[in-house]
GUDREN-319271 format. One record per residue (C-alpha): z, y, x; residue in three letters. Coordinates in steps of 0.2 Angstrom, whole numbers. Layout:
// GUDREN-319271
+-------+-------+-------+------+
!    pz !    py !    px ! code !
+-------+-------+-------+------+
!     Z !     Y !     X !  ALA !
...
+-------+-------+-------+------+
END
This chain:
// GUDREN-319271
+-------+-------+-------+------+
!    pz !    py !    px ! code !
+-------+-------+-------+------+
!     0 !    70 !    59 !  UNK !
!    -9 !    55 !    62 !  UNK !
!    -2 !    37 !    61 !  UNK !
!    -8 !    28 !    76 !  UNK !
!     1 !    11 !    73 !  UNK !
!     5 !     1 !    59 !  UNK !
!    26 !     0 !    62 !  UNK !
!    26 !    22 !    57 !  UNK !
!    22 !    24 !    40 !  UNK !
!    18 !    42 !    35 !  UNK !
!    18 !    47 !    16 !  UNK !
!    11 !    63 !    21 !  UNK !
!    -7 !    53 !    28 !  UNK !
!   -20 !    46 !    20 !  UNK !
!   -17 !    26 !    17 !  UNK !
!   -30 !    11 !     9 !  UNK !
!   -29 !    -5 !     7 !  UNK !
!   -34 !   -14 !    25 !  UNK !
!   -52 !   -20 !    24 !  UNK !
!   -46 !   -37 !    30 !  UNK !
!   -37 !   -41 !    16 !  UNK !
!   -39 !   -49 !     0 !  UNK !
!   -29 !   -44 !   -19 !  UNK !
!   -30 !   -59 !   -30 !  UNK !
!   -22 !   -54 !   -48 !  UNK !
!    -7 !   -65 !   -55 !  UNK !
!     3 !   -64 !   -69 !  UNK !
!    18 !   -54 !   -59 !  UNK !
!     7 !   -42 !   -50 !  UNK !
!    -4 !   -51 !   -35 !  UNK !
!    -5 !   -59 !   -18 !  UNK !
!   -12 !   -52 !    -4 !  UNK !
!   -20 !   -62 !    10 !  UNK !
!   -21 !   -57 !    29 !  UNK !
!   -40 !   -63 !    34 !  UNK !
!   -34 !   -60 !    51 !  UNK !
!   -15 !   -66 !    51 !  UNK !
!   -16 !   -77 !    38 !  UNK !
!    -1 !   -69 !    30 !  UNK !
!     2 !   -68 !    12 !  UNK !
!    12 !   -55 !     3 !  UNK !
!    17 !   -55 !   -14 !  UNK !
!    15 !   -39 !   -25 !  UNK !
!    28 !   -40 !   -37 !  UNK !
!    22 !   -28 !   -51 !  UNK !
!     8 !   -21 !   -58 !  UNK !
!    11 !    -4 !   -56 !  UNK !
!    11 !    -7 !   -37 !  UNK !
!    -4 !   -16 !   -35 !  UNK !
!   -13 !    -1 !   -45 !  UNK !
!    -5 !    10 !   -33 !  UNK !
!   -12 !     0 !   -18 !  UNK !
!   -30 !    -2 !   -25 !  UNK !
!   -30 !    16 !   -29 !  UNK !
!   -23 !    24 !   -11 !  UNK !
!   -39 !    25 !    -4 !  UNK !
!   -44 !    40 !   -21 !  UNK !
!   -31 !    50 !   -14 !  UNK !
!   -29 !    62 !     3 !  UNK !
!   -11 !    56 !     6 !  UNK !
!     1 !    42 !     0 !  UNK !
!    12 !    55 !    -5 !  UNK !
!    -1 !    62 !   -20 !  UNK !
!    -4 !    45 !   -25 !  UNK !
!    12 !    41 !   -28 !  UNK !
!    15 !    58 !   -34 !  UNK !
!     1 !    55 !   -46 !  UNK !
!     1 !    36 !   -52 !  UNK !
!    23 !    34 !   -51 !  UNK !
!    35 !    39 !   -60 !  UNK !
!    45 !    52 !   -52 !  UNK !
!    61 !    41 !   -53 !  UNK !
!    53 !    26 !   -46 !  UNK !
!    45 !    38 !   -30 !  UNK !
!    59 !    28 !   -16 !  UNK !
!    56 !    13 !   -21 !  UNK !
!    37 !    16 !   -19 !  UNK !
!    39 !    25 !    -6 !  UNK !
!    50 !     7 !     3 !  UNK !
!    33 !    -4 !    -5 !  UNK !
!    23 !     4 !     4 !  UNK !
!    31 !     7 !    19 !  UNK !
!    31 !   -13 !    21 !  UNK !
!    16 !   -17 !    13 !  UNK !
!    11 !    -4 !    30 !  UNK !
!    21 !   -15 !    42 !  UNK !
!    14 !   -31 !    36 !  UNK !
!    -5 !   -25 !    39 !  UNK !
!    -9 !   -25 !    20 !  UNK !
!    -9 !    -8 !    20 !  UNK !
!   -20 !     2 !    36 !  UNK !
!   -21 !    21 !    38 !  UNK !
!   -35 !    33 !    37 !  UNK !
!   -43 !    40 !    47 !  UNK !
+-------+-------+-------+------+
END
């Protein structure tokens, strides 16, 4: 299935970090900044940020997480991402 717009987000397809966006590393996890919409986004751990730098390595969200969450935490990943997705930060693969 292939995402076409950023307000349907799809565990099952392949997700990166948008190419308009920059990760600047904090204490608490990191800020994203929106070149486009000037929007900033807090991160609000570590392990999420890892998992957003590290979407791209994987063929779906759904093995990232799978692979780089523990299996407890995988909903609340899985709600992360879903509005890092909505908020641009996040843009699908194609």
């Amino acid at each position: 299935m292939s995402v076409t717009n950023n307000d349907t987000f799809d565990v099952l397809a392949p997700w990166q970090l948008s190419t308009h966006v920059s990760l600047r590393d904090e204490a608490f996890g990191a800020l994203a900044y929106h070149h486009d919409t000037r929007r900033l986004v807090f991160l609000k751990s570590r392990e999420l940020v890892a998992l957003v730098r590290e979407l791209s390595a994987f063929e779906s969200a759904h093995v990232a997480l799978q692979s780089l969450v523990p299996v407890d935490q995988y909903d609340r990943y899985v709600a992360a991402l879903k509005t890092l997705s909505s908020s641009e930060i996040l843009s699908a693969r194609e």
